[in-house]
N, C-alpha and C positions, 0 to 999 in steps of 0.2 A: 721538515718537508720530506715528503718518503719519493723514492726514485725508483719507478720497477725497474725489474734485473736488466731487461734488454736496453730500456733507454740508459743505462748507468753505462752501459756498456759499452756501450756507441759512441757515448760522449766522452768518452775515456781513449777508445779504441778503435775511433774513427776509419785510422787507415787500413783495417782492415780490408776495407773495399779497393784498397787501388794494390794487387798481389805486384809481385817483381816482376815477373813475366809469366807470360804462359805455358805452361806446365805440357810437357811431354807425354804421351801417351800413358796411362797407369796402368799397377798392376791389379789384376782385380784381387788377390792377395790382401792388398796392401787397402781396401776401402775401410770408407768412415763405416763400418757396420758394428754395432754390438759382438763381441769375445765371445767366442764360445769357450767359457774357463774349464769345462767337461775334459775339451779335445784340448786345448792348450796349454792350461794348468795342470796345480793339483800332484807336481810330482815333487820330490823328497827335497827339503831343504839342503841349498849349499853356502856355506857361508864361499865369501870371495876366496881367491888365493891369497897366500900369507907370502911378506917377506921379512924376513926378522934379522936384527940386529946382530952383531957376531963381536964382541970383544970392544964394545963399547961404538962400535960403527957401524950403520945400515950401508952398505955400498948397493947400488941397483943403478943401470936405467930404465928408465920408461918411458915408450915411443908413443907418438902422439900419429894417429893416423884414422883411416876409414875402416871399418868393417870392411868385410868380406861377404857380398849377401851369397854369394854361392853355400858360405858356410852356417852365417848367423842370422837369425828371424828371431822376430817379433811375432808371436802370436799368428805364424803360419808367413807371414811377411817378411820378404828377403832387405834388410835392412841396410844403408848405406850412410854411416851414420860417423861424426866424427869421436873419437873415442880414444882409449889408452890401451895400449895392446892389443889393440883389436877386439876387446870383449865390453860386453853392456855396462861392467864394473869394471873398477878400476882395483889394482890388489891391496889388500890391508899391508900398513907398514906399521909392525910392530916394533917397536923399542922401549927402554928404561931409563929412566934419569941420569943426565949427564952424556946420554950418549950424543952421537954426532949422524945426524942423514945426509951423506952425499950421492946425490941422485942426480942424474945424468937426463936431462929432459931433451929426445931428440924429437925434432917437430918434422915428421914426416910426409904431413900433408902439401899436395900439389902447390906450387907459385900458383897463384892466379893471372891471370889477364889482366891490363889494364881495365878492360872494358867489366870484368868481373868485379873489381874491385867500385869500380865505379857502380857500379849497378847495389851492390852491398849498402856503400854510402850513402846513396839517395832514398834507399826504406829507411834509412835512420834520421836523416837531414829532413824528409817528408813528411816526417813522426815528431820530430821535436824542433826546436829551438835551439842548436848547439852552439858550446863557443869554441869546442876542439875538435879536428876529426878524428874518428875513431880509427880504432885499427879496422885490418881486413878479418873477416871471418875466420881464414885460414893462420891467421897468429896467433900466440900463445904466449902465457906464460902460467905460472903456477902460485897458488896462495894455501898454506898451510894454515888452516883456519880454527881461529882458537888457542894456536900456540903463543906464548909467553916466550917470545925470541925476537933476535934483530930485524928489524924491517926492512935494511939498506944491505950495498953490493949484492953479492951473490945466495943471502940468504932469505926471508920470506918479504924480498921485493916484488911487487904488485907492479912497480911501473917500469919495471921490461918491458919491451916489447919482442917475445921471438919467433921470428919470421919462417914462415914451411923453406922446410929444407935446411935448418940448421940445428945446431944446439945447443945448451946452456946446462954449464956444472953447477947445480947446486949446492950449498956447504949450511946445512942447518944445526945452529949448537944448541941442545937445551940443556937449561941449569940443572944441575943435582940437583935443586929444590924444586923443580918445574911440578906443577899439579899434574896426579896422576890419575889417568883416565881417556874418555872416547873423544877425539879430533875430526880432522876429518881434511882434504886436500881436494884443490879445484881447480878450475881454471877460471882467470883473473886478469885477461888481458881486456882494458876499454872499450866498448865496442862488439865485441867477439862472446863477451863472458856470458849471455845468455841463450844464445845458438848454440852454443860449447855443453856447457852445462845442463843445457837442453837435451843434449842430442845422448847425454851420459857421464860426461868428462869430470869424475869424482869418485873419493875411494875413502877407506877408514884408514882414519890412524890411531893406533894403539899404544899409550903409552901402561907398560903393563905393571899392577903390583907388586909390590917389594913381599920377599916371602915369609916377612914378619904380619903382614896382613893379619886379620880375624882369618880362624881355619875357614868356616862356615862359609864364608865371600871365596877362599881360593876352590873349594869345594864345586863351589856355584859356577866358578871362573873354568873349571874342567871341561864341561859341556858347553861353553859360551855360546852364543850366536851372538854376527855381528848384520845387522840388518838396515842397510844402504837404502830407503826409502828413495823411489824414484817416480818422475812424471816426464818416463821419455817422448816425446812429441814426433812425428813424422809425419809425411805429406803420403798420398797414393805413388808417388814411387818411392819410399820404404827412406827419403831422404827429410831435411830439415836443413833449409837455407833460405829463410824469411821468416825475418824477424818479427815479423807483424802477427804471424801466426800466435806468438806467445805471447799476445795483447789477451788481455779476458773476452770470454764470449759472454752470454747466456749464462745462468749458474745450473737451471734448470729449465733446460731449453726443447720445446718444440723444433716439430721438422720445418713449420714457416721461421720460428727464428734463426736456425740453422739454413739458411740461404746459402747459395757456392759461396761469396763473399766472406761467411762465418764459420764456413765449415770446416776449415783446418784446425781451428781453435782447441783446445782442450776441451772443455762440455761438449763441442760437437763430433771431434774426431772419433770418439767412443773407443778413445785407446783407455790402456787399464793401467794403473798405477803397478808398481813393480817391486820386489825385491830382489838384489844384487839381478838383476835383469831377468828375474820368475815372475809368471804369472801366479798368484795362489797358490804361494808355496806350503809343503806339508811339512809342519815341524813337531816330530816327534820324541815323547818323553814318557819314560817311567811316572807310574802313581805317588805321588809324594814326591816327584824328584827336584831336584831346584836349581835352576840355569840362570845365568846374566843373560840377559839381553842385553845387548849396544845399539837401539835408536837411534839412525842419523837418518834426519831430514835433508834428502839432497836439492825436493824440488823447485822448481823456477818459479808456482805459485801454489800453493797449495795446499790448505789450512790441513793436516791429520791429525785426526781424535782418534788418538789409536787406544784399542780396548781389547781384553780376551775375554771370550764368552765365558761366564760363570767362575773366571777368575780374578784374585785382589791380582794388582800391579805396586810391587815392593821398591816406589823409586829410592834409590842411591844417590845417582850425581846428575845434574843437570849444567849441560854444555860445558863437559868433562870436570867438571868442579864437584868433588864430594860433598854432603847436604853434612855432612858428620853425623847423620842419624838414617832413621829408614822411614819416610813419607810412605803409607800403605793405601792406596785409591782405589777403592771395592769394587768390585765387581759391577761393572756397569757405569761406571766414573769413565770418562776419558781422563786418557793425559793427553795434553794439547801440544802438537808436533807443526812447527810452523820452519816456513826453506830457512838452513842452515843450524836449528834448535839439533840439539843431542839429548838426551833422556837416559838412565844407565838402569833397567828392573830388572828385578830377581821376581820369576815368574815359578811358584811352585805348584805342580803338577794336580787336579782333584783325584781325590781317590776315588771318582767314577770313571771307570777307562768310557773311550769314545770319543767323538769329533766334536772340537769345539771352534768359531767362527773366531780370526782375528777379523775383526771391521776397522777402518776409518769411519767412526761413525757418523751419524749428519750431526754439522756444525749450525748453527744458527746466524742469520746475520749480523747480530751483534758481535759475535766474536770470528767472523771468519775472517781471512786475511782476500777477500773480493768482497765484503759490505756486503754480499747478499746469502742467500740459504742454500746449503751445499745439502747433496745428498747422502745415506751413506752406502758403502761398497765392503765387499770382501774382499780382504787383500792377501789373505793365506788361513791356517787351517792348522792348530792343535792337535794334536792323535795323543791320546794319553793311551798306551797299552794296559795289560792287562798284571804285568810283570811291577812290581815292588822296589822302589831304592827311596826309603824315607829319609828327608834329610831335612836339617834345620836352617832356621836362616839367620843372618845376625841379630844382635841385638843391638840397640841405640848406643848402647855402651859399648861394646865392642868395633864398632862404626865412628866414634865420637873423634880420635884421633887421628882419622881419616880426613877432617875439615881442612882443606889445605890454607886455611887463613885465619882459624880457629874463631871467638869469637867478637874478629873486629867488627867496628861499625865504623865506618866512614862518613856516617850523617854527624858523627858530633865531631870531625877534625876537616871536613869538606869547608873552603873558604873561598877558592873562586867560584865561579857562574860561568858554564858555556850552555850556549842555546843553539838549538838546534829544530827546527821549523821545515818539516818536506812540504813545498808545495806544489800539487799538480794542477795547475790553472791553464786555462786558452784564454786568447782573447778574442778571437772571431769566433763563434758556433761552429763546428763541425771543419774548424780550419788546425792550426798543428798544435801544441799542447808547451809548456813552459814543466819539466821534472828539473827542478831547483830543491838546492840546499840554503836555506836562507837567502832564497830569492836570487841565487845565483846557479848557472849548472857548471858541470866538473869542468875546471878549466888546472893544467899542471902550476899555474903559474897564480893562484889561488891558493893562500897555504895561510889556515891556523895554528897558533903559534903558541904548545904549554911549554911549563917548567918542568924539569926532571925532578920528581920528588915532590912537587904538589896534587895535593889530591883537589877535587873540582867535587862539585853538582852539576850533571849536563840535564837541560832541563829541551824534553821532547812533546813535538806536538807535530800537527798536521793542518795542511792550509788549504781549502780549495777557492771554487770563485766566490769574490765575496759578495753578499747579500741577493744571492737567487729571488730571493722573495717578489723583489722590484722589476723583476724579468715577468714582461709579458709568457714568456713561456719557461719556467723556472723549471722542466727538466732539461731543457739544453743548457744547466749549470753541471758542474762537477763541486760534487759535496767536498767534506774533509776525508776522505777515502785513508781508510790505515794503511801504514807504511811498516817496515822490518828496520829498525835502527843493529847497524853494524857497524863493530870497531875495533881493529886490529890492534893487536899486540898485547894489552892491557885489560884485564877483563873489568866489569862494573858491579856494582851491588845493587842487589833489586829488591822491593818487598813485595811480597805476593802472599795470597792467603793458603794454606797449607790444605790438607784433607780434615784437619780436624778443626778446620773456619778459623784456627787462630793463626796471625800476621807471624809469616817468617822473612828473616836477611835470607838470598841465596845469590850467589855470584856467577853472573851468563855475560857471556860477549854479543849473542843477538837477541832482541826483542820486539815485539809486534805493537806498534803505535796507533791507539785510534786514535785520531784527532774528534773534535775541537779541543778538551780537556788534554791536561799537560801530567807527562808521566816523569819523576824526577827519578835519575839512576846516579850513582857516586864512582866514582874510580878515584885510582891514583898514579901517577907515568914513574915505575921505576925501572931499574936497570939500565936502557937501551934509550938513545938518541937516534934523531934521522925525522924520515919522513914516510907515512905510511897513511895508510886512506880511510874513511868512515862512509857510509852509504848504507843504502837503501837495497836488504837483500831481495829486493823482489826486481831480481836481475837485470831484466829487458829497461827498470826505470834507472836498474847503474847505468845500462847502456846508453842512456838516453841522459843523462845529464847528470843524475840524482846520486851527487857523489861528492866528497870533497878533501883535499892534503889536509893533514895535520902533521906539524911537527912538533917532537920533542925537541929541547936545546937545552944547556945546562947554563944554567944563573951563571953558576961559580967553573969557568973553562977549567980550573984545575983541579978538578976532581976526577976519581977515578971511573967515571961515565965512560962506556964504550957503546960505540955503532956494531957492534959484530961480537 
């Protein structure tokens, strides 16, 4: 059954129509109009600021607060935005195996009002189905996403809750053996996490090669850029505090489907996807020269087929896990960047100097993460000079001992079965929506239950309403809409077909579900016991229900299994 974009959308994203309240005066600054990427773009790539580890410990804080619009804009837009130091990115935190991050998260933002808080809840209560309330918008907490560490007390606990105006010491240990590569850190309180994350609240984390490395990769590592992919959202005064806005519109929308009721949405607001908070940034490089790129998808929805004009893309590691060889996607191939996905290329340089386009290029509905046909956009800008620095790039073989898991396969020692089913269903037409995990939404007090030391099959799919067909009007159904399967702590094994069409293992912590058909991924729970969460990273549907506890626990209590 085919669903145009707009009816899919509606029935999905109904509440668009009922906003929080009525919006204050705008700035005309701040309207839904097309970017002029001429006057707002287009200037010199920055990567974010760095903070680096020092003697085996990162010590920092990082305050959690509003912009400044007096200081910082959006595309001529004085922005008021919730954020981490005040800037559109959040700073990279580099460190090396075995080291220890303790980071001091002060939550700076305003107490709200009761009546604020209230007001937050009922766009979320009005939108779904809940069985817990959420937090307030103005809470926090932090999720170090990807890393291979404790889930429980004070280190990449998810279910804090911390409140504006206080703060919480973090203490992250990773293993001397922890997989080396691109991470990335967010905000993760229930409720809150996709206004947050919306509005900016995400940064890289770096865990960086040992300097036995291949020369050729440290070489590349020289010039790195690290590129914070964003889809920051805002209303006509330069803020984001409706949740509903981060519902899908339109994929490819007219100005009738863009009505005021849609027009906050992403496809309507005609904001422009970002790097570390640039429009169309210019990333320049020597002829022949060869740089890492670090890919991190941070956005709330938003499929990126990122590609360089006329250049291959050299991937390495995907969702900081080394491939142990070099995947090469020619020129004019996307690599497929979906919210929370990492991607690690060595992009080397043509020896025709000149401007070449990076695009997110248009996605197709089969593979978009909205089920319908995305367009494509430029999202920064190649400058290859005129000046010479050839250099080479690894080889398979030199890359090979880089596999941080060499060549297991978990499909032939995987013995239990967990299932895993998103489904987004209503029951009334155009009434509130059910985002369940196995037909349940995130409730604390909900918890599956593995072994420390068993490896599983978690076998995923997607559910909508069942049999449209029988509906006098079968597009007020909701199909099997893809979903982002996400799961902390433990990363998973996945097969996917490579650039050369033949089936490779690669090991990612997030992955894009279409449903009806069932995608089977393998893991296995070592090191760490506790409780730590799995969901759906198309954020607004964490917020809304589509979420759920897992715990580890050890068979055998006397073993040497630690929470921390």
């Amino acid at each position: 059954m085919q669903h145009s974009p707009v009816k899919l959308a509606l029935a999905i994203a109904w509440a668009l129509a009922t906003p929080l309240a009525a919006q204050a005066d705008t700035n005309p600054l701040c309207a839904y109009d097309k970017i002029d990427v001429n006057k707002y773009g287009h200037q010199p790539f920055q990567n974010p600021p760095e903070i680096r580890s020092s003697n085996g410990v990162l010590t920092t804080p990082l305050e959690v607060k509003f912009t400044d619009p007096k200081t910082t804009s959006i595309a001529g837009c004085p922005v008021t935005l919730r954020t981490y130091n005040g800037q559109l990115v959040g700073p990279t935190l580099r460190v090396k195996q075995g080291d220890v991050i303790n980071l001091t998260l002060n939550n700076n933002l305003p107490l709200e009002t009761p009546n604020e808080v209230q007001q937050q809840f009922d766009q979320e209560k009005d939108s779904a189905y809940l069985d817990t309330k959420p937090a307030s918008f103005n809470t926090t907490n932090m999720h170090y996403h990807g890393l291979h560490v404790s889930p429980t007390g004070n280190s990449d606990n998810v279910l804090l809750a911390i409140s504006p105006q206080s703060h919480f010491p973090y203490e992250v240990k990773l293993p001397s053996t922890h997989p080396i590569g691109s991470y990335w850190y967010h905000a993760h309180a229930h409720g809150s996490t996709s206004i947050q994350v919306g509005s900016g609240m995400a940064g890289a984390i770096v865990i960086e090669d040992n300097a036995d490395a291949p020369k050729a990769l440290l070489a590349a590592n020289a010039n790195e850029k690290t590129l914070v992919l964003q889809t920051i959202l805002y209303n006509e005064n330069g803020k984001l505090n409706n949740i509903t806005k981060l519902f899908p519109g339109p994929s490819t929308p007219t100005a009738k489907d863009c009505k005021k009721a849609n027009k906050g949405t992403w496809p309507c607001a005609n904001r422009a996807i970002t790097i570390n908070g640039q429009i169309a940034p210019i990333i320049t490089m020597k002829r022949g020269e060869v740089q890492r790129w670090r890919l991190i998808d941070t956005a709330f929805r938003e499929s990126i087929y990122f590609a360089v004009q006329d250049h291959d893309l050299h991937e390495i590691a995907l969702d900081g896990n080394y491939l142990g060889h070099v995947d090469t996607w020619k020129a004019g191939v996307a690599i497929d960047l979906e919210p929370g996905y990492r991607s690690d290329v060595l992009v080397k340089a043509s020896m025709k100097p000149g401007d070449y386009e990076i695009r997110d290029m248009a996605t197709p509905a089969s593979q978009s993460l909205r089920g319908d046909d995305e367009g494509s956009h430029v999202i920064g800008i190649l400058r290859v000079t005129d000046e010479v620095n050839e250099m080479d790039l690894p080889t398979d073989a030199q890359m090979r001992p880089l596999a941080p898991f060499g060549d297991t396969d978990l499909s032939k020692t995987a013995v239990g079965l967990q299932q895993v089913t998103f489904n987004l269903t209503q029951d009334l037409p155009g009434k509130k929506n059910y985002f369940q995990v196995n037909a349940r939404a995130f409730s604390p007090t909900h918890v599956r239950k593995l072994n420390l030391g068993a490896t599983d099959m978690w076998a995923l799919t997607t559910l909508g309403d069942p049999d449209p067909s029988a509906l006098a009007n079968p597009d007020n159904a909701i199909p099997p809409v893809p979903h982002l399967f996400h799961i902390h702590v433990n990363p998973f094994q996945w097969t996917r077909q490579g650039p050369d069409t033949q089936l490779e293992r690669v090991w990612k912590d997030t992955l894009l579900v279409q449903g009806p058909a069932t995608t089977n991924v393998y893991t296995h729970y070592t090191d760490y016991i506790g409780k730590f969460v799995m969901h759906c990273h198309i954020l607004d549907h964490e917020d809304l229900g589509m979420m759920e506890v897992e715990e580890v626990v050890d068979p055998n209590s006397g073993t040497a299994a630690h929470s921390h």
